[in-house]
Structures are given as structure tokens and as C-alpha cells.
Biopython code that builds the backbone (N, CA, C, O; Angstrom):
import numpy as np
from Bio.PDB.StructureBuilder import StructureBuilder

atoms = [
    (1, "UNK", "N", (106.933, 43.255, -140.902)),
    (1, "UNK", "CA", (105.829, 43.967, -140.296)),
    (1, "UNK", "C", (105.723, 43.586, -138.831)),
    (1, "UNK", "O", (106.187, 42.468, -138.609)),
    (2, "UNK", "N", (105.273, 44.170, -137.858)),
    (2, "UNK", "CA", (105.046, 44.096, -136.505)),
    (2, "UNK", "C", (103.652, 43.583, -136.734)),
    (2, "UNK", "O", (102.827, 43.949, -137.570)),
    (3, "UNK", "N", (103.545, 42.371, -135.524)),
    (3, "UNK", "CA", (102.361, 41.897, -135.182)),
    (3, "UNK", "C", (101.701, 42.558, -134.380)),
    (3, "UNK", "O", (102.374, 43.259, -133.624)),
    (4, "UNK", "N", (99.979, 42.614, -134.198)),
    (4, "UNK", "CA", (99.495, 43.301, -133.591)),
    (4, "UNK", "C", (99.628, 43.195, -132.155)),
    (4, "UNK", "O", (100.167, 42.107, -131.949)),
    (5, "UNK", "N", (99.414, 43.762, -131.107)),
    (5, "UNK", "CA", (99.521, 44.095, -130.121)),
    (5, "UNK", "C", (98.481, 43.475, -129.075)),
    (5, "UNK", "O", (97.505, 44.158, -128.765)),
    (6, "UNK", "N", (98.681, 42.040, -128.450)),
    (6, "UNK", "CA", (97.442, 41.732, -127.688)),
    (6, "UNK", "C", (96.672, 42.588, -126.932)),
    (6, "UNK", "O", (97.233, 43.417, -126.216)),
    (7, "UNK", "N", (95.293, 42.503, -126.992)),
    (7, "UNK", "CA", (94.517, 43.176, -126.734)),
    (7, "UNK", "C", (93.527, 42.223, -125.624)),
    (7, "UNK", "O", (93.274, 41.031, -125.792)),
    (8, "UNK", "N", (93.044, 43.076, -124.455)),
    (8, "UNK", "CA", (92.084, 42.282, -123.547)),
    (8, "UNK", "C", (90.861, 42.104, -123.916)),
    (8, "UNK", "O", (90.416, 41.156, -123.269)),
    (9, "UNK", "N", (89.668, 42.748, -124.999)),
    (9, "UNK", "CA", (89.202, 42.558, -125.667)),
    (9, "UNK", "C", (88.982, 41.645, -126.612)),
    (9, "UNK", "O", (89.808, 41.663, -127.525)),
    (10, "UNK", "N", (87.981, 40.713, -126.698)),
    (10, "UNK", "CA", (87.944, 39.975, -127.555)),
    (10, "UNK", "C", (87.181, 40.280, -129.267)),
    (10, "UNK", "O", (86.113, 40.863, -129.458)),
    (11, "UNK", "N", (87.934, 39.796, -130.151)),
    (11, "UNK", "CA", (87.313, 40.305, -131.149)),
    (11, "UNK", "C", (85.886, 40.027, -131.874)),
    (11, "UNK", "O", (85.338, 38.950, -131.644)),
    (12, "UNK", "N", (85.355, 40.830, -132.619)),
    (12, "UNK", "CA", (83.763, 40.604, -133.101)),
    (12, "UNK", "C", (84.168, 40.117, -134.618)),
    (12, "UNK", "O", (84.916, 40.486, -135.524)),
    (13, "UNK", "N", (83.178, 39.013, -134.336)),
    (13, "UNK", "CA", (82.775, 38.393, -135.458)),
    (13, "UNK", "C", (82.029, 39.143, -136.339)),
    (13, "UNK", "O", (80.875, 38.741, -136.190)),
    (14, "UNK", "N", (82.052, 40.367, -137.521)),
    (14, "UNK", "CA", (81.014, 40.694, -138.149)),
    (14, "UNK", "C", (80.401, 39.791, -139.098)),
    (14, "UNK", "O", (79.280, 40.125, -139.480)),
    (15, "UNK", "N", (80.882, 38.733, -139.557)),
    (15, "UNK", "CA", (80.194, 38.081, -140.412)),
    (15, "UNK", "C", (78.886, 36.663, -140.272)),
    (15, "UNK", "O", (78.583, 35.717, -140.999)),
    (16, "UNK", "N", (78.236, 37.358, -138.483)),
    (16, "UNK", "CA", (77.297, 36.446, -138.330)),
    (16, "UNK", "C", (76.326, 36.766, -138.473)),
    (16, "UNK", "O", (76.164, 37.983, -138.573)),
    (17, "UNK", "N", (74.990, 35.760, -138.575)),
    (17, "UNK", "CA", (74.013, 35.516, -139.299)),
    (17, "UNK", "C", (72.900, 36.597, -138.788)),
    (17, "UNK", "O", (73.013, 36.914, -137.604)),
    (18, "UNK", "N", (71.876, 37.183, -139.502)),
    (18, "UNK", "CA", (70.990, 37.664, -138.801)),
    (18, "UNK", "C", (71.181, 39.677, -138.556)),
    (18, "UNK", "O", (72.135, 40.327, -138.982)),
    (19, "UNK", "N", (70.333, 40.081, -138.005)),
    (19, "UNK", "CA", (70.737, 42.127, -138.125)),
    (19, "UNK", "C", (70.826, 42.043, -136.762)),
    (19, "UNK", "O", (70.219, 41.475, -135.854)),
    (20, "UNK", "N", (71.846, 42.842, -136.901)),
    (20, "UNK", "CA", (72.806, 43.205, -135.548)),
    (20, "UNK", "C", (71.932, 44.530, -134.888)),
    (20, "UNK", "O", (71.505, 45.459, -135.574)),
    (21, "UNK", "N", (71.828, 44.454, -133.979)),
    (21, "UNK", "CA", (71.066, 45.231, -133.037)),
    (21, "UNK", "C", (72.102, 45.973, -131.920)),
    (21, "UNK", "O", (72.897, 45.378, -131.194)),
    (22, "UNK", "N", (71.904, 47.249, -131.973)),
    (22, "UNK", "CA", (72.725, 47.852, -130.986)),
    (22, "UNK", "C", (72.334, 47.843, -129.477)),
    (22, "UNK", "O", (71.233, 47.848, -128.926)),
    (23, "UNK", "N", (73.988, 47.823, -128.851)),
    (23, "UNK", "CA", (73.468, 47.388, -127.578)),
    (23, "UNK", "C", (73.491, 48.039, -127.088)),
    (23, "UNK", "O", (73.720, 47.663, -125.938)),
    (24, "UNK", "N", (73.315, 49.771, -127.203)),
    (24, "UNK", "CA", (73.536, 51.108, -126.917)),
    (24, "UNK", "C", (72.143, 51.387, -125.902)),
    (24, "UNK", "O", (71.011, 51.545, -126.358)),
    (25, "UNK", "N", (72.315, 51.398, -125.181)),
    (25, "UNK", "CA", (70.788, 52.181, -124.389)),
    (25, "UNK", "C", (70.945, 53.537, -124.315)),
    (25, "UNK", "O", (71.937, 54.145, -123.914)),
    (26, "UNK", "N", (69.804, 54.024, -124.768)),
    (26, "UNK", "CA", (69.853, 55.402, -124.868)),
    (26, "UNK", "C", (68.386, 55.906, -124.585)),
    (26, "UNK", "O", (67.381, 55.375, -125.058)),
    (27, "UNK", "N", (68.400, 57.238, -123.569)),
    (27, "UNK", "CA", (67.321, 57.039, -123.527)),
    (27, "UNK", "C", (66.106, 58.517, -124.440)),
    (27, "UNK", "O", (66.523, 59.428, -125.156)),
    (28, "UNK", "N", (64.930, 58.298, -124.126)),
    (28, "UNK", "CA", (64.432, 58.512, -125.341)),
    (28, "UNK", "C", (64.476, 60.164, -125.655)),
    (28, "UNK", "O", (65.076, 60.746, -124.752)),
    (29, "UNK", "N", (64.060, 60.932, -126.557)),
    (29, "UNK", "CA", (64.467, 61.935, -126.369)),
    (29, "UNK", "C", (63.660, 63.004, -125.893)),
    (29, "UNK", "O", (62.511, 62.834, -126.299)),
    (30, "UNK", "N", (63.772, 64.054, -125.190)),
    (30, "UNK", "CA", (62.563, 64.739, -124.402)),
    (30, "UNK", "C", (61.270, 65.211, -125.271)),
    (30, "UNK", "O", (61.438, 65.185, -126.490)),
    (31, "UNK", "N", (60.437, 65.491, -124.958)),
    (31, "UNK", "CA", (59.194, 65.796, -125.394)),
    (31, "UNK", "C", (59.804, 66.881, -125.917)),
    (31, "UNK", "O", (60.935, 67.182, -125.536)),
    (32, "UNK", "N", (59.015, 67.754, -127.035)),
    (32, "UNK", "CA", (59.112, 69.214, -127.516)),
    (32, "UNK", "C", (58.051, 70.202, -126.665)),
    (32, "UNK", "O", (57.000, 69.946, -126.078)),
    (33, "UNK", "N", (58.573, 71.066, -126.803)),
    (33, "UNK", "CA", (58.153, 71.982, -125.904)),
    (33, "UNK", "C", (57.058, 72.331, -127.065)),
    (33, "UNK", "O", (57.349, 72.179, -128.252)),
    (34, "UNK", "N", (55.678, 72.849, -126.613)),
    (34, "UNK", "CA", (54.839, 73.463, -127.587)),
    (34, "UNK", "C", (55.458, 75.020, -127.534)),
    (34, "UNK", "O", (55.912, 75.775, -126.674)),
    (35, "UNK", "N", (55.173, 75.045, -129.129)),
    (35, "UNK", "CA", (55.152, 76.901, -129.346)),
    (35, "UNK", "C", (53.835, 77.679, -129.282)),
    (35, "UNK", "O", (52.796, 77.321, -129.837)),
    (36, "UNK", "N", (53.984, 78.708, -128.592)),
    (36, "UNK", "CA", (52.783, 79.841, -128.726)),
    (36, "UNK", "C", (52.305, 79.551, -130.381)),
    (36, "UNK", "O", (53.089, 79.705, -131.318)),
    (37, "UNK", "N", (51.032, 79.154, -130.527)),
    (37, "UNK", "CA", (51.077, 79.546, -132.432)),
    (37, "UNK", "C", (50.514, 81.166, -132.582)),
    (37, "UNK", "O", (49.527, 81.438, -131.899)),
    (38, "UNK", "N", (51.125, 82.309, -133.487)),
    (38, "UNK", "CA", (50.391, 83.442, -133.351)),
    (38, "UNK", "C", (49.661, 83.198, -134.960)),
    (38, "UNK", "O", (50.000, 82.069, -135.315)),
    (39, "UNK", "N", (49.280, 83.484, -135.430)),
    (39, "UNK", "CA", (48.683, 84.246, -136.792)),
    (39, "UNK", "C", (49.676, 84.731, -137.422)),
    (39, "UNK", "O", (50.631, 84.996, -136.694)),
    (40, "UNK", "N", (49.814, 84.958, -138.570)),
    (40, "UNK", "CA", (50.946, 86.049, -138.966)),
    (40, "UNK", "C", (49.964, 87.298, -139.366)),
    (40, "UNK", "O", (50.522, 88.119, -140.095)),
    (41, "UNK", "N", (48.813, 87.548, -139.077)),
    (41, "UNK", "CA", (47.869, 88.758, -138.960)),
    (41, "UNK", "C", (48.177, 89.547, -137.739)),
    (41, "UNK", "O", (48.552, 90.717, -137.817)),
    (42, "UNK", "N", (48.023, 88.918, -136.613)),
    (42, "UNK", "CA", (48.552, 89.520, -135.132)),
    (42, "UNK", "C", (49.548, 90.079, -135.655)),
    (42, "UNK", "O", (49.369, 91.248, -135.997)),
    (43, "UNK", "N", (50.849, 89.497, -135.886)),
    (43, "UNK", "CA", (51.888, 89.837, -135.961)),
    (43, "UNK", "C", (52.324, 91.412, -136.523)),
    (43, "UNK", "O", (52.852, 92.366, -135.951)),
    (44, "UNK", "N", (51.770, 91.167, -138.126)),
    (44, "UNK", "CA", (51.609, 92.041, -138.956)),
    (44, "UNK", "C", (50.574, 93.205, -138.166)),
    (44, "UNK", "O", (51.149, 94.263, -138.423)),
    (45, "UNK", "N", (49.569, 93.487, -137.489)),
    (45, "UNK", "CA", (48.802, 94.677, -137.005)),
    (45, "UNK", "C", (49.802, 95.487, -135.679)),
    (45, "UNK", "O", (49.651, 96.674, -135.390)),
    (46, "UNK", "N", (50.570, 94.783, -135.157)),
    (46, "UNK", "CA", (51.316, 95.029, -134.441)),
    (46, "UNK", "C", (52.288, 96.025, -134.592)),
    (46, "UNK", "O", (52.592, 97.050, -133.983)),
    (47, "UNK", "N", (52.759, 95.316, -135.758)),
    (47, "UNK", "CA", (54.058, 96.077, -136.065)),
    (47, "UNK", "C", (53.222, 97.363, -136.987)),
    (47, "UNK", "O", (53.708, 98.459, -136.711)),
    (48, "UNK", "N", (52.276, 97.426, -137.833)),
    (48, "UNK", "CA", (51.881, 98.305, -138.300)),
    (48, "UNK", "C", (51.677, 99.616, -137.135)),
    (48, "UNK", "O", (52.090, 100.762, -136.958)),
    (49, "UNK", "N", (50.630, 98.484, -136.403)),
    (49, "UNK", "CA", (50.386, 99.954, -135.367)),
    (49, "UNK", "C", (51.484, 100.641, -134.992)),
    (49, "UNK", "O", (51.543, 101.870, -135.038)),
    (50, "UNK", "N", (52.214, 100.057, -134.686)),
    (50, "UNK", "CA", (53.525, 100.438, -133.914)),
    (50, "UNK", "C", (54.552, 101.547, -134.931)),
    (50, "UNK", "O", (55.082, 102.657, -134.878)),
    (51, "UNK", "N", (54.398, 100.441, -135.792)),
    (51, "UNK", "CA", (55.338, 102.317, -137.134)),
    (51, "UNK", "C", (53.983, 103.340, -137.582)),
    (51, "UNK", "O", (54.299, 104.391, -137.023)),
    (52, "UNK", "N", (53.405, 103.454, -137.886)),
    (52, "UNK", "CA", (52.308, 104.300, -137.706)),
    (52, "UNK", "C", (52.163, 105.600, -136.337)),
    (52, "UNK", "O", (52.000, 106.818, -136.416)),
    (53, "UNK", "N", (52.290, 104.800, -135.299)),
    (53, "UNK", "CA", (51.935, 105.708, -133.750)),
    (53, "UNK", "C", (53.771, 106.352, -134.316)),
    (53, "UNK", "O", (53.959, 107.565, -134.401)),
    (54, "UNK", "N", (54.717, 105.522, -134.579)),
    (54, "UNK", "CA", (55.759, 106.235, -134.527)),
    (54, "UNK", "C", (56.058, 107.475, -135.443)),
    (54, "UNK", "O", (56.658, 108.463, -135.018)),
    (55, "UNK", "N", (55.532, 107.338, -136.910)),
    (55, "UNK", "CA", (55.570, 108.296, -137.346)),
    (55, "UNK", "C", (54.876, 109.161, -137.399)),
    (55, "UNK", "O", (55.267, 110.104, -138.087)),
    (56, "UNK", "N", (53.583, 109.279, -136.751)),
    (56, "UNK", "CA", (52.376, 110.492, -136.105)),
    (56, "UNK", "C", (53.622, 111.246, -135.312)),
    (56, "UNK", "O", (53.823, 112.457, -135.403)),
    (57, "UNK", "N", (54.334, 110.442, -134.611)),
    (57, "UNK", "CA", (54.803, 111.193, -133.366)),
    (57, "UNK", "C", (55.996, 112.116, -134.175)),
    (57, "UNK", "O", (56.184, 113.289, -133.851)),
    (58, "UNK", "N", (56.686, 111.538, -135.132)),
    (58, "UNK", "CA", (57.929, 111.984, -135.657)),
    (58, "UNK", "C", (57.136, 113.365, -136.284)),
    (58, "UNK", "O", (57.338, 114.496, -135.841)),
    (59, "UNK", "N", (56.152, 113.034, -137.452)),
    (59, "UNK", "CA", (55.302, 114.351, -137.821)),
    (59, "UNK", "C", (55.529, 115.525, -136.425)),
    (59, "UNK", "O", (56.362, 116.408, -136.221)),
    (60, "UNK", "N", (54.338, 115.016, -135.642)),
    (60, "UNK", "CA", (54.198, 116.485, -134.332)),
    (60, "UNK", "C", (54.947, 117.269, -134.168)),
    (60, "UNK", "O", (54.900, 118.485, -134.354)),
    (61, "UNK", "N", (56.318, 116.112, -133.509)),
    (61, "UNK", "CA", (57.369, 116.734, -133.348)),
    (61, "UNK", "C", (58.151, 117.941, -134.454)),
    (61, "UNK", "O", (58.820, 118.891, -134.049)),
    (62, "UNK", "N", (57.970, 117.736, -135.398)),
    (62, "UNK", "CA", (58.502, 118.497, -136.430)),
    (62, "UNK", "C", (57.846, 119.741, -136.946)),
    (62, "UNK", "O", (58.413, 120.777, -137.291)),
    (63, "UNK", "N", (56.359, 119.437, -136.945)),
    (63, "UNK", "CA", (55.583, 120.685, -137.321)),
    (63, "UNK", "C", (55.608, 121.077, -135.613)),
    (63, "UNK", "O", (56.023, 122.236, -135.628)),
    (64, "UNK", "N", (55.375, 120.700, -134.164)),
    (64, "UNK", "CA", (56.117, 121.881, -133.161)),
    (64, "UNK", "C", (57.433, 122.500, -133.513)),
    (64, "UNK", "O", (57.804, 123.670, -133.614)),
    (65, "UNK", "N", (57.949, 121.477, -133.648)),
    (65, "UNK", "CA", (59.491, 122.498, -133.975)),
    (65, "UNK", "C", (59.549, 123.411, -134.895)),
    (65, "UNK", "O", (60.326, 124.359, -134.786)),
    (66, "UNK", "N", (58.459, 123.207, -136.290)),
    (66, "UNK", "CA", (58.396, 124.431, -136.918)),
    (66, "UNK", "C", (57.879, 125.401, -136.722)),
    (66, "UNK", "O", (58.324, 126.441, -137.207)),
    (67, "UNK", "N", (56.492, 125.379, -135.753)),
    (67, "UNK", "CA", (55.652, 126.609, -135.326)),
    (67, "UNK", "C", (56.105, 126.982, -134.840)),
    (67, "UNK", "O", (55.741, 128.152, -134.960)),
    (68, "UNK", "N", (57.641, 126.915, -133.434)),
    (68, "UNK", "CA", (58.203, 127.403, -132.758)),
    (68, "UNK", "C", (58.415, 128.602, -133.402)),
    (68, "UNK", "O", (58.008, 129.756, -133.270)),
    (69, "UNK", "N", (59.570, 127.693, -134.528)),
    (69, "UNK", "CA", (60.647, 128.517, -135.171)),
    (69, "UNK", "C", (59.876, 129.618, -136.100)),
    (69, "UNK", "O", (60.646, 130.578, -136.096)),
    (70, "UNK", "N", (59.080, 129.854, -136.655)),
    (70, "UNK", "CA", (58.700, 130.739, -137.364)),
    (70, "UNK", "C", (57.567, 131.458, -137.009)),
    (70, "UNK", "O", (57.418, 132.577, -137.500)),
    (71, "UNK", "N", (56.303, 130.767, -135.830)),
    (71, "UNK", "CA", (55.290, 131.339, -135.137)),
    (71, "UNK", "C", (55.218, 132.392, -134.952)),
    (71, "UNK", "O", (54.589, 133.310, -135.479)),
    (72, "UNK", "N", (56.230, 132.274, -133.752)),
    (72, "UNK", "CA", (56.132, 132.936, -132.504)),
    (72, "UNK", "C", (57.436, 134.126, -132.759)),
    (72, "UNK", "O", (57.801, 134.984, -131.955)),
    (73, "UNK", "N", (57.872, 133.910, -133.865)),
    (73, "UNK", "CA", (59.077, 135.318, -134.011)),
    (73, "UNK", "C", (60.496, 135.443, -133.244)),
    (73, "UNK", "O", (61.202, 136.381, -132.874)),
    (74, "UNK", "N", (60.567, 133.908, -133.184)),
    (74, "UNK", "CA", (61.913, 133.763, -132.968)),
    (74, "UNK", "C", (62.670, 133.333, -133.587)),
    (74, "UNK", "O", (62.238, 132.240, -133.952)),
    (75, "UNK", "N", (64.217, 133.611, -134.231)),
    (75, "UNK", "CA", (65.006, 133.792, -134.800)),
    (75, "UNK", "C", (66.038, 133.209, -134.012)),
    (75, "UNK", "O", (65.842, 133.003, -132.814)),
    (76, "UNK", "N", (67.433, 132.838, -134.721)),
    (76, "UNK", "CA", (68.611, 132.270, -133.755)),
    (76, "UNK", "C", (69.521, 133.383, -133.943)),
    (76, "UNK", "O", (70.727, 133.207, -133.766)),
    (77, "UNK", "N", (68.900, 134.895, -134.403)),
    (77, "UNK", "CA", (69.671, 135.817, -133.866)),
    (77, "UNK", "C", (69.539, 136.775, -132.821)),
    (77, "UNK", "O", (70.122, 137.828, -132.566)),
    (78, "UNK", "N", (68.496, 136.048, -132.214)),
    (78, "UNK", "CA", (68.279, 136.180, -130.819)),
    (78, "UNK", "C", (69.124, 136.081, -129.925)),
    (78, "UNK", "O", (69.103, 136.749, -128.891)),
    (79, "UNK", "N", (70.019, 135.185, -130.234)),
    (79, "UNK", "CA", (70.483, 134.301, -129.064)),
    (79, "UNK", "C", (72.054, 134.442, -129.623)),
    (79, "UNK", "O", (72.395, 134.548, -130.801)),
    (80, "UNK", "N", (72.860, 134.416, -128.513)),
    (80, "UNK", "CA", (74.355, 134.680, -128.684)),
    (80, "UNK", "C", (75.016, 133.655, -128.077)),
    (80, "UNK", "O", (74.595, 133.389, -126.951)),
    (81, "UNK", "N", (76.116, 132.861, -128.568)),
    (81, "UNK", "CA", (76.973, 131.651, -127.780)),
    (81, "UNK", "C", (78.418, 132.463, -127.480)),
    (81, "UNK", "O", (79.206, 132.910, -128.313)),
    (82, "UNK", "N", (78.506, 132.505, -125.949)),
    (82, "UNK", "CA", (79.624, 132.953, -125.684)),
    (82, "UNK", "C", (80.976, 132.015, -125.324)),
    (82, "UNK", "O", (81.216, 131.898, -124.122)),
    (83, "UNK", "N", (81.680, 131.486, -126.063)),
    (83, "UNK", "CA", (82.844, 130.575, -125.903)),
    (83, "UNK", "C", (83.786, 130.657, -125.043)),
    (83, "UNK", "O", (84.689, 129.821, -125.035)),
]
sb = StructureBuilder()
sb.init_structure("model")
sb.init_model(0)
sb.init_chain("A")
sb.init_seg("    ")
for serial, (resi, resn, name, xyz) in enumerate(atoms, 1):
    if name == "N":
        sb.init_residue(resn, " ", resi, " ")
    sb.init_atom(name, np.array(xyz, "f"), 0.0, 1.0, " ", f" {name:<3s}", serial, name[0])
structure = sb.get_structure()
């Protein structure tokens, strides 16, 4: 077997008396940032309102597009696409 390889390092004794304490300085770790706290009520009225106003709007849109189409007496054989 090959002997080990001198080293400039001197070696550690693990088998001495007493708890070994690291000699690591480190330093401490940053504060936490606070979070906004919301409710989960806010949250929830929000998003309600919000799909609600959206589907009022989707409705309108659809009953205009139907009064157009059948109101007012227009037909899409009105209209000719010339290619």
C-alpha cells in the first residue's frame, strides 16, 4: 500500500473531551420581509365581481349581436364576397 501523502495541515484530534463548537462565523440571517395579510373574503369578492361584470358583458354582447341579426332585417344574403 502507498503511504499517505504529507500534508501541511495538521491533523484533528476527534476524540477530545467536551462538544465541539464550530468555528464557522456566519452571519445571521436577514429579517423576513412582512407579507401584505389579505382576508381570503377580499380575495374571493374580487374575483367574483370580476367574473360576474365579465359575463354581463359576454350576455350584451350576444343578445346585440342577436337583435342585429334578426331586428333590423338583415340577412347575410345581403351581402356578397367577391374573391
Amino acid at each position: 500500500m502507498a503511504s499517505p501523502l504529507p500534508g501541511k495541515k495538521k491533523s484533528v484530534n476527534l476524540a477530545t473531551e467536551g462538544p465541539r463548537v464550530s468555528r464557522i462565523r456566519r452571519d445571521p440571517p436577514p429579517p423576513e420581509k412582512l407579507k401584505e395579510v389579505r382576508h381570503p373574503d377580499v380575495v374571493n369578492r374580487s374575483a367574483v365581481v370580476i367574473g360576474v361584470l365579465v359575463f354581463a358583458l359576454a350576455i350584451v354582447v350576444i343578445l346585440i349581436a342577436f337583435s342585429i341579426f334578426t331586428g333590423l332585417g338583415w340577412t347575410p344574403r345581403q351581402y356578397t364576397v367577391h374573391v
